[in-house]
C-alpha positions as CSV (number, residue, x, y, z in Angstrom):
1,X,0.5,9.1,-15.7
2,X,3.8,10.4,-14.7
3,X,4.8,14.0,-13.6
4,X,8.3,15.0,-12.6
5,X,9.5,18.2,-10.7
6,X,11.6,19.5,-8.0
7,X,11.2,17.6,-4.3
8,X,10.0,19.5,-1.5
9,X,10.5,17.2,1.7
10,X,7.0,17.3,4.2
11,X,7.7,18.5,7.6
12,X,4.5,18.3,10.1
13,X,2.8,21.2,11.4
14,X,4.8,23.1,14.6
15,X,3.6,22.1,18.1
16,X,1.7,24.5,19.6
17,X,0.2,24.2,23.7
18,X,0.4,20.6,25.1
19,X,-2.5,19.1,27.2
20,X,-2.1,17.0,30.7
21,X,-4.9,14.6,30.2
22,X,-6.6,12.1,27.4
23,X,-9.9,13.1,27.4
24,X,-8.7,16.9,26.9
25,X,-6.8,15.7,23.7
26,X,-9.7,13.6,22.7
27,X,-12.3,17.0,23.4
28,X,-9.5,18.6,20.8
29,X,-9.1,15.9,18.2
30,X,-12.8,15.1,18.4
31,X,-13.7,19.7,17.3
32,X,-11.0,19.7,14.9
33,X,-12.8,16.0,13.1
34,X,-16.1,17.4,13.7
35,X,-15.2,20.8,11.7
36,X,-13.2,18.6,8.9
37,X,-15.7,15.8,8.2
38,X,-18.4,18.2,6.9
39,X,-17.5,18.0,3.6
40,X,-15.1,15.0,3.3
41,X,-16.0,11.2,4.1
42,X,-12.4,9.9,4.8
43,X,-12.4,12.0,8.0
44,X,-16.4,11.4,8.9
45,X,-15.0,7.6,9.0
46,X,-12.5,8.7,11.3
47,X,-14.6,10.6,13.3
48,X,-16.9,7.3,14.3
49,X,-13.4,5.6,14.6
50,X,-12.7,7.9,17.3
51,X,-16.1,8.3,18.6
52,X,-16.0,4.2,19.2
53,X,-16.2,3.7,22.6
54,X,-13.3,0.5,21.8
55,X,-11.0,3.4,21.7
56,X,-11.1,5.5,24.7
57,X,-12.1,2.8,26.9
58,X,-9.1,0.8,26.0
59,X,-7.0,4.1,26.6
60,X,-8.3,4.9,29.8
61,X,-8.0,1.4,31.2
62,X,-4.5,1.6,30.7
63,X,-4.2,4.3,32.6
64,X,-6.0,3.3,35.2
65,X,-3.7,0.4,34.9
66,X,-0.8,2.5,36.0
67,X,0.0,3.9,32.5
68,X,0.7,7.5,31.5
69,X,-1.5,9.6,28.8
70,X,1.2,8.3,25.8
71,X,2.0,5.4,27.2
72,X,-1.5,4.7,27.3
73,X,-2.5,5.9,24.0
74,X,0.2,4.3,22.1
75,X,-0.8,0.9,23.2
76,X,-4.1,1.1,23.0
77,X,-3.1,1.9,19.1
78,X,-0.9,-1.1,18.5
79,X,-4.1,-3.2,20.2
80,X,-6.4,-1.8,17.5
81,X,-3.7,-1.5,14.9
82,X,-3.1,-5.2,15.4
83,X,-6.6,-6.4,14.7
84,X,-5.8,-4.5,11.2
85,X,-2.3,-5.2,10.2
86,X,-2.6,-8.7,9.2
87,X,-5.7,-9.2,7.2
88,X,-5.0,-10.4,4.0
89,X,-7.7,-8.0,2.4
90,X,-6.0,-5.1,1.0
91,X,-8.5,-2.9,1.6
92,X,-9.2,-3.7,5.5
93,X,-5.4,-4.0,5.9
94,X,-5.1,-0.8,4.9
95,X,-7.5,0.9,7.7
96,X,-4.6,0.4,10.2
97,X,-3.2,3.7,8.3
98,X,-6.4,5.3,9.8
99,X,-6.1,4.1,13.0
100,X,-2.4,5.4,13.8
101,X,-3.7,8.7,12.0
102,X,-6.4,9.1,14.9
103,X,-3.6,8.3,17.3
104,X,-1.3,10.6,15.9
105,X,-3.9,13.4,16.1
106,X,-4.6,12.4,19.6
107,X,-0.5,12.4,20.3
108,X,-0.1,15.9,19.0
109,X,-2.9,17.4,21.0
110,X,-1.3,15.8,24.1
111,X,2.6,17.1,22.7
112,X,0.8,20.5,22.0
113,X,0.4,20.3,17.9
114,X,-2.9,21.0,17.9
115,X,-4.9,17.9,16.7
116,X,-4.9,18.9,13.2
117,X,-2.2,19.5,10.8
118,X,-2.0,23.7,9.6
119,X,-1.9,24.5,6.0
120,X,1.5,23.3,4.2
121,X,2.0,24.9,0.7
122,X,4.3,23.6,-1.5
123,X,5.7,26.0,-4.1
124,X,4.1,25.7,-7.6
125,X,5.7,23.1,-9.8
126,X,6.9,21.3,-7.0
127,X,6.2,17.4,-5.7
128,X,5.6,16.7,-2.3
129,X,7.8,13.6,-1.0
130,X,7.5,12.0,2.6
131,X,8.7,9.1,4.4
132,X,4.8,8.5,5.2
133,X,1.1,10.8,5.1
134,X,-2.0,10.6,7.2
135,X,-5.5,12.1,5.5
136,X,-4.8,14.6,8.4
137,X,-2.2,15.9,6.5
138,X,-4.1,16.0,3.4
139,X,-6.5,18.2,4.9
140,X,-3.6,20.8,5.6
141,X,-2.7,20.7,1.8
142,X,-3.4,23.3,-0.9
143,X,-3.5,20.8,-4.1
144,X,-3.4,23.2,-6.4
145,X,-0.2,23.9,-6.6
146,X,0.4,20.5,-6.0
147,X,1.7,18.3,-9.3
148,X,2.3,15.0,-7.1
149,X,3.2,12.9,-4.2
150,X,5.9,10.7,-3.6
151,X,5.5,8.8,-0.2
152,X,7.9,5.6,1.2
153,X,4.7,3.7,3.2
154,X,1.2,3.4,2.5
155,X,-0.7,1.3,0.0
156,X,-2.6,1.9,-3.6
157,X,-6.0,1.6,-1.3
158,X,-5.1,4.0,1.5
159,X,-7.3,7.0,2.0
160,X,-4.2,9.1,1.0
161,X,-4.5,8.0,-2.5
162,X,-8.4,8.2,-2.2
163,X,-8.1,11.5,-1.0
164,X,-4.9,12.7,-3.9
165,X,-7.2,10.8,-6.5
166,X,-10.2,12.9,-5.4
167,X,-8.3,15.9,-6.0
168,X,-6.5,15.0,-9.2
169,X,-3.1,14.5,-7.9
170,X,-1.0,11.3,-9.2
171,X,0.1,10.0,-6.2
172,X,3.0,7.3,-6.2
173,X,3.5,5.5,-2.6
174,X,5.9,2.6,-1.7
175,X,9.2,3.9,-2.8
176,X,12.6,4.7,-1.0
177,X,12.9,8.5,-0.2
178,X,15.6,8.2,2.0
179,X,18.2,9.4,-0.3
180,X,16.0,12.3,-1.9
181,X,16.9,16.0,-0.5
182,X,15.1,19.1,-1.4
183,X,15.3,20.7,-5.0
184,X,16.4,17.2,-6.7
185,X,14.6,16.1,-9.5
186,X,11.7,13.3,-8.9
187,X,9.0,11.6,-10.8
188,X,5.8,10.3,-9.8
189,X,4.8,7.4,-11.5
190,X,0.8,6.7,-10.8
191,X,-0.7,4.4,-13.3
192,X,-3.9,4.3,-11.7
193,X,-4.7,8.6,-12.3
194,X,-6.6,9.7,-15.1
195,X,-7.6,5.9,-15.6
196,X,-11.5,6.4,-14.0
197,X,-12.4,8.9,-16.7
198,X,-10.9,6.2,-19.3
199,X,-13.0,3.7,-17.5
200,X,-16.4,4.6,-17.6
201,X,-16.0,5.6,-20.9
202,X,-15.5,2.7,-22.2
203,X,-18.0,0.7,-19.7
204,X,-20.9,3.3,-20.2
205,X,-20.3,3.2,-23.9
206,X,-20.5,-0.9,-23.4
207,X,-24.0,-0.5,-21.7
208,X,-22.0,-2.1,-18.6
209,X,-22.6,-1.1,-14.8
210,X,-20.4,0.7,-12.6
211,X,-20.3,0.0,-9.2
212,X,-18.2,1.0,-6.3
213,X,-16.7,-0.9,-3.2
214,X,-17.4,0.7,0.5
215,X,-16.4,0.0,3.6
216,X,-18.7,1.8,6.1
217,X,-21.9,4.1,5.5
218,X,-19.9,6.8,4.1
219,X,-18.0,5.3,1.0
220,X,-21.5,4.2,0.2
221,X,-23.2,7.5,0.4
222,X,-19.2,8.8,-1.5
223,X,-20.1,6.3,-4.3
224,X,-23.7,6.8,-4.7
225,X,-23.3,10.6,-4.9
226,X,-20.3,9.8,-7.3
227,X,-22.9,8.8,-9.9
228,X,-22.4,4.7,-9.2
229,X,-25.0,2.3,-10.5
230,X,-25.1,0.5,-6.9
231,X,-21.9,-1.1,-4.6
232,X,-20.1,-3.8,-6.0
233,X,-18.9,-4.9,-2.6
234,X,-19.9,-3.9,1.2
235,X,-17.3,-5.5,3.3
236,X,-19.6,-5.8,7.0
237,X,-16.0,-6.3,8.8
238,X,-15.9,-2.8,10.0
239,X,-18.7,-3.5,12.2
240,X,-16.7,-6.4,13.7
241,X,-13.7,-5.0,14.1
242,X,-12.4,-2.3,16.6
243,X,-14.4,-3.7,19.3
244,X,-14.3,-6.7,22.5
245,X,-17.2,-8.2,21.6
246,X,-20.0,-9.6,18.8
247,X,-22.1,-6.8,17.4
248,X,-26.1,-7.3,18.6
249,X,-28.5,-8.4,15.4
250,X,-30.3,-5.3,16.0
251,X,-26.9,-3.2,15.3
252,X,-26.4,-5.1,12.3
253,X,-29.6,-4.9,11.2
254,X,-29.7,-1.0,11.7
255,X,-26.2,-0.7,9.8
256,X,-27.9,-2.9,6.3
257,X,-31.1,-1.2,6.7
258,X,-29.5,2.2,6.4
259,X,-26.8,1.1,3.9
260,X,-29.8,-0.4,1.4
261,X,-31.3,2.9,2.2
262,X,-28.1,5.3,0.5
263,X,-28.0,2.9,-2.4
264,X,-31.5,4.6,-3.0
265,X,-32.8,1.4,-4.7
266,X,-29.7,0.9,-6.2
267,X,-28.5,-2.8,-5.7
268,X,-26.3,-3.7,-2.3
269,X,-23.8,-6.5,-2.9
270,X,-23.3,-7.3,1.1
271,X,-20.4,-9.8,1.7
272,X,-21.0,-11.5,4.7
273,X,-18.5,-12.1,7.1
274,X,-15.2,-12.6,5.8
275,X,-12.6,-13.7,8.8
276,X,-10.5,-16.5,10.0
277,X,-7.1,-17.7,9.1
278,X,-4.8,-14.6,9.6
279,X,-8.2,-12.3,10.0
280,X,-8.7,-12.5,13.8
281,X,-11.7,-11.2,16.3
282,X,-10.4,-10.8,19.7
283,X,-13.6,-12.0,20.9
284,X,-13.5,-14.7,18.8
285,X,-10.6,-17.2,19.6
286,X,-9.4,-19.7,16.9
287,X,-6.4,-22.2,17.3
288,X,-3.6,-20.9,15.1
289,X,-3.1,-22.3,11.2
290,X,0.2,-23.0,9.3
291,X,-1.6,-21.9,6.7
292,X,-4.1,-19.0,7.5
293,X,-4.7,-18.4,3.6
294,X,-5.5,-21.6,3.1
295,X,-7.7,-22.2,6.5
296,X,-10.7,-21.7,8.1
297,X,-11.6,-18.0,6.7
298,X,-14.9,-16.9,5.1
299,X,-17.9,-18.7,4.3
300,X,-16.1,-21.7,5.7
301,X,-15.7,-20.4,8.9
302,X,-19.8,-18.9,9.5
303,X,-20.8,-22.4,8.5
304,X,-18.6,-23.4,11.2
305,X,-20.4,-21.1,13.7
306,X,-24.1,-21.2,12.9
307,X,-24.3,-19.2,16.4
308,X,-22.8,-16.1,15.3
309,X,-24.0,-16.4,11.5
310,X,-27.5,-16.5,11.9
311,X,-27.8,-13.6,13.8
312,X,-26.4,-12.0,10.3
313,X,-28.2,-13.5,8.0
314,X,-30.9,-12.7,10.3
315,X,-30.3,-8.9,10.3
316,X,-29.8,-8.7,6.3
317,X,-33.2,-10.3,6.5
318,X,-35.0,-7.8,8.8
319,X,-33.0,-4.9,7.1
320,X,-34.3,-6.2,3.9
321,X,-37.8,-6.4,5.0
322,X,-37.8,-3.0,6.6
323,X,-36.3,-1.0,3.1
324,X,-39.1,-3.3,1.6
325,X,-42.1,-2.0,3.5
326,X,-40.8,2.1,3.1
327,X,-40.2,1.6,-0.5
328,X,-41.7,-1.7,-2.3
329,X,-41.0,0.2,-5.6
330,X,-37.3,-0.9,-5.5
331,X,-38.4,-4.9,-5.0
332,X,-40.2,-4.6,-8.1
333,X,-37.7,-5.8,-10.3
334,X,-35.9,-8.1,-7.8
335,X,-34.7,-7.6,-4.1
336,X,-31.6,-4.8,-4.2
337,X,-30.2,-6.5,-1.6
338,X,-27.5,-8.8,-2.9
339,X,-25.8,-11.4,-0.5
340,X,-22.6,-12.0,-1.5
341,X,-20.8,-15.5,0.3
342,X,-16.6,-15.4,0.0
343,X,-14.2,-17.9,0.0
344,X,-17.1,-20.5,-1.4
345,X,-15.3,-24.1,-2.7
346,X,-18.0,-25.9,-2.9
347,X,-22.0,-25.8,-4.6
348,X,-22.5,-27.3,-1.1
349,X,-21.5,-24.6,0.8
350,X,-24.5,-22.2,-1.5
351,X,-27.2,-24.6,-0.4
352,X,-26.1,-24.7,2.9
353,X,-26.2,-21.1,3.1
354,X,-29.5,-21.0,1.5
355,X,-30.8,-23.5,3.8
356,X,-30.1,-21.4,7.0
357,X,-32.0,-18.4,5.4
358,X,-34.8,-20.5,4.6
359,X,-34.9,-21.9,8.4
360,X,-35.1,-17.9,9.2
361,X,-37.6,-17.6,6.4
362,X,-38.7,-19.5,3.9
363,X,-39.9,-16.7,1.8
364,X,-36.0,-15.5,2.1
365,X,-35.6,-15.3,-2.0
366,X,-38.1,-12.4,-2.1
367,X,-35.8,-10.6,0.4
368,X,-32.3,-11.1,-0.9
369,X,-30.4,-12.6,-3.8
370,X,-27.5,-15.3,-2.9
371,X,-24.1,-15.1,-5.0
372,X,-21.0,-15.9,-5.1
373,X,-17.4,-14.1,-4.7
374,X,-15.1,-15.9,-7.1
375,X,-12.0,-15.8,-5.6
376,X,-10.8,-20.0,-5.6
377,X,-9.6,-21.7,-8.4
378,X,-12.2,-24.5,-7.2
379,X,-14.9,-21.7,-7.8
380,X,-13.7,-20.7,-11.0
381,X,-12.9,-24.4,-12.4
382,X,-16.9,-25.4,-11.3
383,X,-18.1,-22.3,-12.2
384,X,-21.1,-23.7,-14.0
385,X,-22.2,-25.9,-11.3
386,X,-21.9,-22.9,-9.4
387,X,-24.0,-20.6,-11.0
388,X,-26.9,-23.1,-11.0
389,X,-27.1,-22.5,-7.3
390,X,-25.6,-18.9,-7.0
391,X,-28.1,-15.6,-8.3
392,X,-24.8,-13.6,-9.5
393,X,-20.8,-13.9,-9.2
394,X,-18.3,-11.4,-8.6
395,X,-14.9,-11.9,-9.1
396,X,-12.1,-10.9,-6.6
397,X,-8.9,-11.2,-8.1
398,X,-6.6,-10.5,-5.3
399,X,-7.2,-13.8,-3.9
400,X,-8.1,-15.5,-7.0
401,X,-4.6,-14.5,-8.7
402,X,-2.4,-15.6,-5.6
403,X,-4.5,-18.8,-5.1
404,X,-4.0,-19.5,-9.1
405,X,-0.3,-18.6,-9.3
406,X,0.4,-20.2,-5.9
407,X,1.7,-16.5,-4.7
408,X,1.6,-14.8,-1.7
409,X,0.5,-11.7,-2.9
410,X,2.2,-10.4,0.3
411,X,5.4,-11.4,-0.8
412,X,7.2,-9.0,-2.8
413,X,10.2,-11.7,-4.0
414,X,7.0,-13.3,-5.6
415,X,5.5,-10.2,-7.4
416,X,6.6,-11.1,-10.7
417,X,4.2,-14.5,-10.5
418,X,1.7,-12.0,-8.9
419,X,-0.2,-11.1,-11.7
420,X,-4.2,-10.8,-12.5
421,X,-3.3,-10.2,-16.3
422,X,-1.2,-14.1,-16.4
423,X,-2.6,-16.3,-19.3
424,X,-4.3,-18.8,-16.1
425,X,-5.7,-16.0,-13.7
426,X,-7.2,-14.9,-17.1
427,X,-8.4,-18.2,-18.0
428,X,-10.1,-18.5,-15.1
429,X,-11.9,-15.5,-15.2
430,X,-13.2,-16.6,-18.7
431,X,-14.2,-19.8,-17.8
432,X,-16.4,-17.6,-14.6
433,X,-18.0,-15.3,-16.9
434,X,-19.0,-18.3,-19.3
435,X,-20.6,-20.1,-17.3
436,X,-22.1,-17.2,-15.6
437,X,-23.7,-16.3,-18.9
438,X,-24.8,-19.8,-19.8
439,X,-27.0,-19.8,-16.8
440,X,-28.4,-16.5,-17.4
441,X,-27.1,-14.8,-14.3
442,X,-25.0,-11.5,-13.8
443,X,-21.3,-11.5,-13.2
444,X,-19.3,-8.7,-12.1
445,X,-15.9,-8.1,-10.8
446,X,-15.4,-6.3,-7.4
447,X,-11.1,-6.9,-7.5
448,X,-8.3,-4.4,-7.6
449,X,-8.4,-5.6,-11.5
450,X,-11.8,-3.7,-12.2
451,X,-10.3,-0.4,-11.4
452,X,-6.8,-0.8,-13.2
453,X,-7.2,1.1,-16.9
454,X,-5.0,-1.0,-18.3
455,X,-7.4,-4.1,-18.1
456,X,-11.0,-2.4,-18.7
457,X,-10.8,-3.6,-22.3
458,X,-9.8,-6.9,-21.7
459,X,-12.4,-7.3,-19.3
460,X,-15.2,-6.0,-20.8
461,X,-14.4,-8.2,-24.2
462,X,-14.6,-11.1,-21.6
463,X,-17.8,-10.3,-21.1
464,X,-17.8,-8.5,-17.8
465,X,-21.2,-7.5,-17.1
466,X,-19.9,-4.5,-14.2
467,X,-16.9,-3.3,-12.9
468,X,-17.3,-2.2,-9.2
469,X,-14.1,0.2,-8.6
470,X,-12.3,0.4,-5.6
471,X,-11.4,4.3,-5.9
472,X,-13.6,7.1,-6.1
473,X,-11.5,9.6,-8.2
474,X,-13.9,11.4,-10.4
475,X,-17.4,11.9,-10.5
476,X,-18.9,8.9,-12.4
477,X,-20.9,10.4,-14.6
């Protein structure tokens, strides 16, 4: 979709009463969240960012090492913001865009703007442009006399574009907006709006499913309410990152429990712990890699560290059991619980997996179903040995398309050899969903490919059995 229309330049809300101390800031930023995350899950995310004891403990030991309030605050952010900023997952990678907008909320209390942005209206007919925007800001928006956004930073997967989706409003982020003054003519060029309505269409009309890819607790409740046939992808980092040390089995298992809970039977694909390589714990010290893509990430990495994986294969477990006791009607027809392993290379690597679930119980396959994330070449190219071990696969074609086309899909230079719709990423995905149907199991794709319009067809003539889409824009049904 593309909209054109005069440019009105953003300017932030005026400062109003500074504070002296953190914690006063905090007591502001923390009302004005509470108030705003009623009815919106972007900022209910934020609000148990902020409420993370990480955060205001890391502020006020700075200060107590000698730093002021900002000083303090802003390098408490770059700490977090660093845990964030280079994870190769899109998604993830994107969070850090959350954590500088707490930051920034906490910064204007201090500086006297409030916490919260005030209402910005933008006359009718024209489009909003901005060197960068915060889901704060949104929230001070009146979108209906908003025809688009044009914004210099932020990334297809922010919760800005969530949020701009949500409300109908093409969105177009990662241009130069340096030169653009007020009044002249701009266009907004967002390919991804008016696609999810295109979408299901055509994948109800298949008799495919449509799942949804969350984060936390609140995505999943977003995509459940949205009228999504279960989540296509739970990514458990957030409950590892953001913190200084290894979250307890009980936490975990609390976190699953409730998750399998929202999907309200629906089925729960869980990837388990996806870091290593460029994707870094604090609490968890690796020596560095030449070549973190190619390294000890994923499923390679928890097989590495029994230690720390067991305790998470342990909690899906006991969350699985627990769901199963409250409401044995949703085992019925199989466990909704759906363990998902990434970066898998090898059948090996699935039966080792499986072996470590059946030391924790051997009656494991009644709790949860084991798949695979296709996302290697290797994965792809011995897809049919795969599936003989693996209960589903689910495609991820961000890493599959740089690992196929030897592209760091970080590297703009290389964005023309960057592509999931090349004759060999889509080879591969063939080969993946014929073997997958050979064996009689599922496959589904959970990549930023599933949500792009312009390959639903293509996809579901492959074969596709569900698309899990990384947006919620419109209600599903």
């Amino acid at each position: 979709m593309i909209v054109s229309g005069p440019a009105t330049i953003w300017h932030r809300a005026p400062a109003g009463e500074p504070v002296s101390s953190f914690d006063e800031a905090y007591a502001i930023v923390h009302d004005a969240l509470e108030r705003q995350a009623l009815d919106n899950p972007v900022l209910a995310a934020h609000l148990e960012m902020l409420e993370d004891p990480v955060l205001s403990e890391t502020v006020r030991g700075n200060v107590a090492a000698g730093m002021d309030a900002l000083t303090a605050m802003d390098a408490a952010r770059d700490t977090i913001i660093s845990m964030f900023g280079q994870i190769d997952d899109e998604y993830l990678a994107a969070r850090a865009d959350d954590v500088r907008d707490i930051f920034g909320r906490l910064r204007d209390a201090m500086t006297g703007g409030g916490g919260a942005s005030a209402p910005y209206r933008v006359s009718k007919g024209c489009i909003l442009v901005a060197e960068e925007l915060f889901p704060s800001d949104m929230t001070g928006l009146d979108f209906s006399s908003l025809p688009g956004i044009l914004c210099h930073k932020g990334s297809v997967t922010s919760h800005v574009c969530i949020i701009a989706h949500a409300k109908g409003v093409p969105i177009q982020v990662g241009v130069d907006v340096s030169g653009i003054r007020e009044g002249d003519t701009v266009s907004v060029d967002d390919p991804m709006m008016g696609g999810t309505p295109y979408i299901v269409a055509r994948v109800r009309a298949a008799g495919r499913k449509l799942l949804v890819n969350a984060g936390n607790l609140d995505e999943i409740k977003a995509g459940i309410a949205a009228g999504a046939d279960g989540i296509g992808i739970f990514r458990t980092e957030f409950l590892f990152l953001q913190r200084d040390s290894m979250p307890s089995g009980e936490e975990q298992r609390a976190m699953y429990r409730e998750a399998l809970l929202e999907c309200l039977g629906r089925p729960l694909v869980l990837r388990t712990l996806d870091v290593g390589g460029d994707k870094m714990l604090p609490y968890m010290p690796l020596p560095p890699e030449d070549n973190p893509f190619l390294g000890l990430r994923g499923v390679r990495l928890c097989l590495e560290h029994p230690d720390i994986f067991n305790v998470q294969l342990r909690a899906v477990l006991d969350a699985a059991r627990d769901v199963r006791e409250l409401r044995p009607d949703w085992y019925e027809a199989g466990s909704p619980m759906r363990l998902m392993l990434p970066m898998v290379c090898l059948v090996d690597e699935i039966r080792q997996v499986k072996e470590l679930l059946r030391a924790i119980d051997p009656d494991y396959a009644s709790l949860v179903q084991v798949g695979i994330m296709v996302e290697t070449p290797a994965a792809a190219l011995d897809a049919a040995a795969m599936a003989a071990e693996a209960a589903f696969f689910s495609i991820g074609t961000n890493d599959l398309t740089q690992y196929v086309m030897a592209a760091d899909r970080c590297n703009p230079g290389l964005a023309r050899l960057y592509d999931p719709f090349s004759p060999a990423v889509r080879r591969a995905v063939e080969l993946t969903v014929e073997a997958a149907h050979a064996a009689g199991i599922p496959v589904g794709m959970c990549g930023e490919m599933a949500s792009d319009p312009r390959a639903t067809d293509l996809l579901l003539a492959a074969g596709l059995d569900a698309l899990s889409l990384s947006q919620i824009k419109l209600t599903l049904e």
